[in-house]
Kinemage of the C-alpha trace (Angstrom):
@kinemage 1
@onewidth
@group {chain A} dominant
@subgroup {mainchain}
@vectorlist {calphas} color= white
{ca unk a 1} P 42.351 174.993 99.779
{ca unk a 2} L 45.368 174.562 97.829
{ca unk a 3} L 47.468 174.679 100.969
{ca unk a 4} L 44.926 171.765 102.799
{ca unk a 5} L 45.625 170.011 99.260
{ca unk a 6} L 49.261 170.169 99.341
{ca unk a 7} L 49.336 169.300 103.268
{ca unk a 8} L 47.954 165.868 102.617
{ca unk a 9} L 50.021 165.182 99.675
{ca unk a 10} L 52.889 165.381 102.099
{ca unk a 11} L 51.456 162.976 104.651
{ca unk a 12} L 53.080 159.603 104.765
{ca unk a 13} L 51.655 156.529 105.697
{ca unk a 14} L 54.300 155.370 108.737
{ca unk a 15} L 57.317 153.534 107.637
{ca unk a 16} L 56.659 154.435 103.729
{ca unk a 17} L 60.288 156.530 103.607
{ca unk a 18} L 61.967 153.390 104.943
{ca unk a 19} L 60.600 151.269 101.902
{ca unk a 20} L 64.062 151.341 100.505
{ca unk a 21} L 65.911 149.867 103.332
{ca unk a 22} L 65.683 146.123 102.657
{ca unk a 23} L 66.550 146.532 99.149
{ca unk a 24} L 69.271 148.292 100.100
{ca unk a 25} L 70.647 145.329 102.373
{ca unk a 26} L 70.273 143.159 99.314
{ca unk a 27} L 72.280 145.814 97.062
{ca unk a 28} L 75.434 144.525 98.277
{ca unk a 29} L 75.065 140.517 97.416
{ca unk a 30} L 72.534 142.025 94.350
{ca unk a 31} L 76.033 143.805 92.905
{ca unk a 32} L 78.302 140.120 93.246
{ca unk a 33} L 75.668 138.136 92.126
{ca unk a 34} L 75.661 140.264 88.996
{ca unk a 35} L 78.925 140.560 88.201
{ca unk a 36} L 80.610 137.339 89.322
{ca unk a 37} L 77.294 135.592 88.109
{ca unk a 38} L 74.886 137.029 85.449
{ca unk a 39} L 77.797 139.277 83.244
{ca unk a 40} L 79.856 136.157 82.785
{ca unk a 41} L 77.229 134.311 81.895
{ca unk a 42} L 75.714 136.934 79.198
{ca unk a 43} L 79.932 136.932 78.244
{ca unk a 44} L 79.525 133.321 77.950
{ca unk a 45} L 76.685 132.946 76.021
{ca unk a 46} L 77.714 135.529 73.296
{ca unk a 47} L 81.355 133.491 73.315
{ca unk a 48} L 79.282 130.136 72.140
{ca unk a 49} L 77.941 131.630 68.874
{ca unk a 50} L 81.694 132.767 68.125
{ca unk a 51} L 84.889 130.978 67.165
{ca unk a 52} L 87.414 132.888 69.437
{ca unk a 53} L 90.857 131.933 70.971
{ca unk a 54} L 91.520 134.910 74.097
{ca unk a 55} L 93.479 136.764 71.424
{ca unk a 56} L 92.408 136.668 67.742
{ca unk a 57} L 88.856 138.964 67.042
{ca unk a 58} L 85.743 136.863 67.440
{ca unk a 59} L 84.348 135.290 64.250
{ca unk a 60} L 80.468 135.300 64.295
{ca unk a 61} L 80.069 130.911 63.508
{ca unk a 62} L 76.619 130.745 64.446
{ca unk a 63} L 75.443 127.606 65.968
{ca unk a 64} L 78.325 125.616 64.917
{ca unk a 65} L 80.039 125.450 67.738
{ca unk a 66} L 76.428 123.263 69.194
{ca unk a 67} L 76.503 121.065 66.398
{ca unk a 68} L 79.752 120.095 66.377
{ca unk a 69} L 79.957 119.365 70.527
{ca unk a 70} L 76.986 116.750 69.729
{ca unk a 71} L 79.641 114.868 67.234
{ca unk a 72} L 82.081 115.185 70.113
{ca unk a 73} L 82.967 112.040 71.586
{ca unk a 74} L 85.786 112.804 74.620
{ca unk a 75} L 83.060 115.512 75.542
{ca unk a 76} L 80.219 112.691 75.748
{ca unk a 77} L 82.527 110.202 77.452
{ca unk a 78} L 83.561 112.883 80.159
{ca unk a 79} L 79.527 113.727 80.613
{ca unk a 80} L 79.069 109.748 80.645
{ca unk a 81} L 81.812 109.914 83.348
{ca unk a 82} L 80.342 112.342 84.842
{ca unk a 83} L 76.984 110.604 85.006
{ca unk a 84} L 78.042 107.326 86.426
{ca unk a 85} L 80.252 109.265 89.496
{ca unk a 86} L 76.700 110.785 90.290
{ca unk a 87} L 75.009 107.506 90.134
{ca unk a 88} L 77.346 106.607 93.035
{ca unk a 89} L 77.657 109.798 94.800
{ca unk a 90} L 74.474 110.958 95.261
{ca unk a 91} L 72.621 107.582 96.839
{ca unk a 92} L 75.633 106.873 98.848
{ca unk a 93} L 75.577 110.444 99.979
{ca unk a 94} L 72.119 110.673 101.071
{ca unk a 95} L 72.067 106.902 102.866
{ca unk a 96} L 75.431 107.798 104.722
{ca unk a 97} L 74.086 111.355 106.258
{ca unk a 98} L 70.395 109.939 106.815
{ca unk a 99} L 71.943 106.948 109.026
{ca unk a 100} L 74.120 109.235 111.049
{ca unk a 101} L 71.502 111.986 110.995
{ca unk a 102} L 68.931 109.201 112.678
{ca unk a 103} L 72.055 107.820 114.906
{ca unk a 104} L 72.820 111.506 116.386
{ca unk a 105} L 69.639 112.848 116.990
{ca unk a 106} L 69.178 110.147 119.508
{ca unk a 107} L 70.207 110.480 122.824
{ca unk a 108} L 73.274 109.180 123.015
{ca unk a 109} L 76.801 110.707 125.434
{ca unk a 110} L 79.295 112.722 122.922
{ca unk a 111} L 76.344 113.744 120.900
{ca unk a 112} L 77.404 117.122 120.364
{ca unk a 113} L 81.381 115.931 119.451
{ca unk a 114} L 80.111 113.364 117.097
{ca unk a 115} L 78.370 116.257 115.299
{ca unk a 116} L 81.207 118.530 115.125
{ca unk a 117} L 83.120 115.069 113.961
{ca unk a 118} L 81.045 115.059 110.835
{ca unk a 119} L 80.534 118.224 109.955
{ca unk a 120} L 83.620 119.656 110.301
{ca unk a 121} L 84.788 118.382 106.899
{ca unk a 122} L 82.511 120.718 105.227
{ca unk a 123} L 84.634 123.663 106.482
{ca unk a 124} L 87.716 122.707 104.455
{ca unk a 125} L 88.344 123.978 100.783
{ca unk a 126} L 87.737 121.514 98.381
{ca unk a 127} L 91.275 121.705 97.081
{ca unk a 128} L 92.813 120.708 100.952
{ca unk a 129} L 90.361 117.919 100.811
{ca unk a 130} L 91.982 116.469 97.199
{ca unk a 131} L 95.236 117.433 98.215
{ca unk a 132} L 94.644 115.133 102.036
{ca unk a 133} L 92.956 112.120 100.282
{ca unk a 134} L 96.164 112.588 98.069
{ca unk a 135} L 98.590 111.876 100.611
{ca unk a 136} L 96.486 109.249 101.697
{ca unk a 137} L 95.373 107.253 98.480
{ca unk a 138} L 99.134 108.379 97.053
{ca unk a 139} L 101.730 105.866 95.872
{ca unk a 140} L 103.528 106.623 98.881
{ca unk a 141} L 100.732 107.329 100.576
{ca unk a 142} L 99.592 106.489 103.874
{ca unk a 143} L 97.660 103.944 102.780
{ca unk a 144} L 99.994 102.176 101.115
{ca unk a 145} L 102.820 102.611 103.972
{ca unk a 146} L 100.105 100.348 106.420
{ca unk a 147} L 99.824 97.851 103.579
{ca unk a 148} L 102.885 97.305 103.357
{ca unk a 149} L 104.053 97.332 107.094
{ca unk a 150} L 101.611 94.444 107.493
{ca unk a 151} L 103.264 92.466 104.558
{ca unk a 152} L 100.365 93.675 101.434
{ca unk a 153} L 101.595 94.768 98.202
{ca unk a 154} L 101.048 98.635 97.786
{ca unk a 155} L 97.835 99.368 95.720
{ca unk a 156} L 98.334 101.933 92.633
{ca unk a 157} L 95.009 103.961 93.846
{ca unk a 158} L 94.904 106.810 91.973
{ca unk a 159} L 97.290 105.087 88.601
{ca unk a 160} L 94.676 102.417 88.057
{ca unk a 161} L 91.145 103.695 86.868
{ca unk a 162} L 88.977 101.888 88.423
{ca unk a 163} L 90.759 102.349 92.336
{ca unk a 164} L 90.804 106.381 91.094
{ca unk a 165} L 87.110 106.445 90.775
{ca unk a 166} L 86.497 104.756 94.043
{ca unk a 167} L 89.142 107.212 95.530
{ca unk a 168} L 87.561 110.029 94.298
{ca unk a 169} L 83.973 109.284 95.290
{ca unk a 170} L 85.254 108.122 98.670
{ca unk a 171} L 86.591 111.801 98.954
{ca unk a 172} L 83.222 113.223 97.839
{ca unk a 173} L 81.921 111.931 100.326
{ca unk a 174} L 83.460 112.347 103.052
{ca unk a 175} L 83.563 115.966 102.144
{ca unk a 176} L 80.242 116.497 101.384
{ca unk a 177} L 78.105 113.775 104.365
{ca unk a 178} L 78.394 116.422 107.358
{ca unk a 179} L 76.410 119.136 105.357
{ca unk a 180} L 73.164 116.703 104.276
{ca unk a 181} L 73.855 115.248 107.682
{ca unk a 182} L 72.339 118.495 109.306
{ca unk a 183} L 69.873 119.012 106.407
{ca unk a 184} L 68.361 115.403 107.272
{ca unk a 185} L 68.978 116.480 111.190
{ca unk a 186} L 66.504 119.094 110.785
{ca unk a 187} L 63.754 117.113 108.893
{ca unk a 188} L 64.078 114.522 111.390
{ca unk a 189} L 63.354 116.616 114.028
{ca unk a 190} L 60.373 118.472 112.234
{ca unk a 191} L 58.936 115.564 112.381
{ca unk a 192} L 56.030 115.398 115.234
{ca unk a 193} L 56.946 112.439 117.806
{ca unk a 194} L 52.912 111.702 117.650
{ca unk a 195} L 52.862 109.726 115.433
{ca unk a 196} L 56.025 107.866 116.410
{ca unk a 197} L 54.029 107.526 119.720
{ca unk a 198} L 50.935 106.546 117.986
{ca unk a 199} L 52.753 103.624 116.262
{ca unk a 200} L 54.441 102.545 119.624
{ca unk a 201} L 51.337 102.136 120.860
{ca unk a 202} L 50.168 99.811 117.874
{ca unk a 203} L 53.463 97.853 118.508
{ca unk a 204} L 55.202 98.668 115.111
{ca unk a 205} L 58.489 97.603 114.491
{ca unk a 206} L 61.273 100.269 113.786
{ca unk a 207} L 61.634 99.231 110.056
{ca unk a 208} L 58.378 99.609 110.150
{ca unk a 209} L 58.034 102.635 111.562
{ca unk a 210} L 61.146 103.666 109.181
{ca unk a 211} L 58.938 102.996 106.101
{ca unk a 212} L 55.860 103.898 106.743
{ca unk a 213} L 56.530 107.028 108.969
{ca unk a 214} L 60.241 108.914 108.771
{ca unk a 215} L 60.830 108.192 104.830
{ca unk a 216} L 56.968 109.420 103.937
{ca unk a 217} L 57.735 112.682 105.817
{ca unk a 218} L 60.606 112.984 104.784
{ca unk a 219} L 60.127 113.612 101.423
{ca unk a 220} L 61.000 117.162 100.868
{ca unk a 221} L 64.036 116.805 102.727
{ca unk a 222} L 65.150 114.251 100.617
{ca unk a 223} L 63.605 115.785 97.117
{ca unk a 224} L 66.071 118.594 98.228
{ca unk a 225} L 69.198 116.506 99.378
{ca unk a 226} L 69.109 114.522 96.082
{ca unk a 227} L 68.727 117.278 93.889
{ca unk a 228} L 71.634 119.240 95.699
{ca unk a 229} L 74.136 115.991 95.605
{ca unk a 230} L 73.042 115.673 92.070
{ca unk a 231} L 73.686 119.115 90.893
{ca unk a 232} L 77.027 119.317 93.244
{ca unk a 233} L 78.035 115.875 91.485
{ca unk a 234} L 77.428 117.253 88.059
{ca unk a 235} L 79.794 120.837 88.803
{ca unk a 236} L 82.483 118.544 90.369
{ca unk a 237} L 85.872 120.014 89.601
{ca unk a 238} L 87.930 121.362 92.760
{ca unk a 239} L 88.202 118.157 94.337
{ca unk a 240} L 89.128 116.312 91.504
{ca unk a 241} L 91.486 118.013 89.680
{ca unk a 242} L 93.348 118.289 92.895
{ca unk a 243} L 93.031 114.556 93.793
{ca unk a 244} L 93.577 112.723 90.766
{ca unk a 245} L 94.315 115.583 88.145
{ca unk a 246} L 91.843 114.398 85.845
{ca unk a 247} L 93.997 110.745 85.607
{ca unk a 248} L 95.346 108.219 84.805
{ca unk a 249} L 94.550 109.345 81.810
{ca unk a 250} L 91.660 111.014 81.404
{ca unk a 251} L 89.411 108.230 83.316
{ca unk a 252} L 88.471 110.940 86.056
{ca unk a 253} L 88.145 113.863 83.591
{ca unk a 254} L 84.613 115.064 84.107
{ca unk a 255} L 83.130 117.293 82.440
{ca unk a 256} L 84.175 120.626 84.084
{ca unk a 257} L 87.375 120.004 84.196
{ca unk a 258} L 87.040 119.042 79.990
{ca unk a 259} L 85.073 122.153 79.358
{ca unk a 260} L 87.869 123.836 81.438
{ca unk a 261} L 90.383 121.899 79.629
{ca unk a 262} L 88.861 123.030 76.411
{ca unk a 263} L 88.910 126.590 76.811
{ca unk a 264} L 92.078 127.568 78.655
{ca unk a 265} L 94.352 124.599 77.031
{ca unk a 266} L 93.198 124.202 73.791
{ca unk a 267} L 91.992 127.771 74.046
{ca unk a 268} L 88.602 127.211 72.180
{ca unk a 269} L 87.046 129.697 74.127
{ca unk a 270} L 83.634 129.840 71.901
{ca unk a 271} L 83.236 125.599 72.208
{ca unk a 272} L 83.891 125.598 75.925
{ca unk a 273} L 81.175 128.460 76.327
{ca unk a 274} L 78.896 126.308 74.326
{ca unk a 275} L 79.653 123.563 76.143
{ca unk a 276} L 79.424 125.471 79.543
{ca unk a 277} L 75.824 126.526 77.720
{ca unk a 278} L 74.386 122.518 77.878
{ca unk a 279} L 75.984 121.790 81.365
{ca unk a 280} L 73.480 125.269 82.441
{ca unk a 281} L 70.658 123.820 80.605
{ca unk a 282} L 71.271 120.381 82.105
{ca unk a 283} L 71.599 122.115 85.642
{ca unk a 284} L 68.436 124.365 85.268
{ca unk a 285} L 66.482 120.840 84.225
{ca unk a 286} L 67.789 119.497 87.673
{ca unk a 287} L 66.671 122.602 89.769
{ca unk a 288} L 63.273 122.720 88.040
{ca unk a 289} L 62.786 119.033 88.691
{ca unk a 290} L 63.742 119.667 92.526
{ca unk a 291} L 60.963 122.868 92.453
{ca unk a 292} L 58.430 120.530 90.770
{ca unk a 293} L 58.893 117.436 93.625
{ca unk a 294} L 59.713 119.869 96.268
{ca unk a 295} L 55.701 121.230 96.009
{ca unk a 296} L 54.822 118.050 95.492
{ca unk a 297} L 56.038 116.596 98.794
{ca unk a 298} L 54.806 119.920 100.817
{ca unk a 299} L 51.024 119.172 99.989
């Protein structure tokens, strides 16, 4: 009996032993997610209750280093900054890649090289991006050498504030419209052509058919598009500190690069952490926003 007992303790449903093998696929992105992710941010949120330099000992401050970031002013002027280059980004983003998304899913010769046109951008580091729009928007630039072939005084595009904000978000998005481009590509085509056939039929105009058909179903794809842009607008740093440096001045210093500025500079390692703190709170408000309209436009 004991043996019978034993015998069906042994048997296994089928597959059971092999339980383990997904996680174990995981394990590898599980172990840089942690450390490249999750440590450095537990690091970073001990730093922001300390006052601590890279060198000195930590000194336990409490939350001092919160209360004094809300009397900071070049920190609330580079998250105001910040704020208004997402204002701009993000709508110009998403009505760029939705028009050529709509222009190349039609059938139209090159189709496939237009693609690869726009998306290829994408593929390049931000860095080489700010470093190419450099040479272009550059006193010396490119730009500038046309102008003046054709008899125009040179423009002082990334000297003069407000020319270095329209350089940078030019940049941005030219960078960033291949990757929504597909995004909106692929809610387009989810879309099922019956009812584009059913208004045909009813003779509806195509702005009609625009607003009352391919925006209303479009509306997770663009819940998630805006969100993205929104949250890529608000990490913004590559780009910019390789385009414009943070200048003239500190009119393009968002607020990365100032929390960045903050704790390897000035080497106030405890107020950039708390600082880096807000900007994660800020972010996670974003994402849970995008989760909250995101169910809302699936039902």
């Amino acid at each position: 009996m004991s043996v019978q007992t034993s015998a069906v303790k042994t048997i296994r449903k089928p597959g059971q032993s092999k339980k383990w093998i997904p996680y174990l696929f995981v394990l590898p992105n599980l172990l840089i997610f942690t450390t490249f992710i999750v440590i450095p941010m537990v690091i970073g949120f001990v730093y922001s209750f300390h006052e601590y330099d890279g060198l000195n000992p930590m000194e336990f401050v409490g939350f001092d280093n919160y209360k004094e970031i809300f009397s900071n002013n070049e920190f609330w002027s580079a998250l105001g900054k910040t704020a208004l280059y997402a204002l701009i980004v993000v709508p110009s983003i998403y009505c760029l890649s939705l028009a050529v998304a709509m222009m190349l899913i039609q059938q139209i010769r090159l189709k496939g090289l237009f693609r690869s046109i726009f998306y290829w951008p994408t593929m390049i580091s931000y860095i080489i991006v700010g470093l190419t729009w450099k040479w272009i928007f550059g006193d010396f630039g490119v730009l500038n050498y046309f102008m003046t072939m054709f008899g125009l005084e040179p423009l002082h595009f990334l000297s003069d504030s407000f020319f270095a904000n329209v350089s940078v978000v030019i940049a941005t998005v030219w960078s960033r419209l291949g990757f929504y481009m597909v995004i909106f590509m692929a809610g387009l085509q989810a879309i099922p052509n019956d009812y584009y056939e059913a208004a045909r039929l009813d003779g509806a105009s195509k702005p009609r058919v625009f607003w009352s058909i391919t925006l209303p179903l479009l509306k997770p794809t663009t819940v998630l598009v805006v969100m993205l842009t929104l949250i890529e607008a608000f990490k913004a740093y590559p780009l910019l500190f390789a385009l414009t440096g943070g200048g003239p001045g500190k009119d393009t210093t968002y607020i990365v690069q100032y929390i960045y500025e903050t704790g390897f500079a000035k080497q106030e390692l405890g107020m950039a952490s708390a600082m880096s703190m807000l900007l994660f709170v800020l972010i996670s408000l974003f994402t849970a926003l995008q989760f909250k309209l995101s169910k809302g436009g699936s039902d």
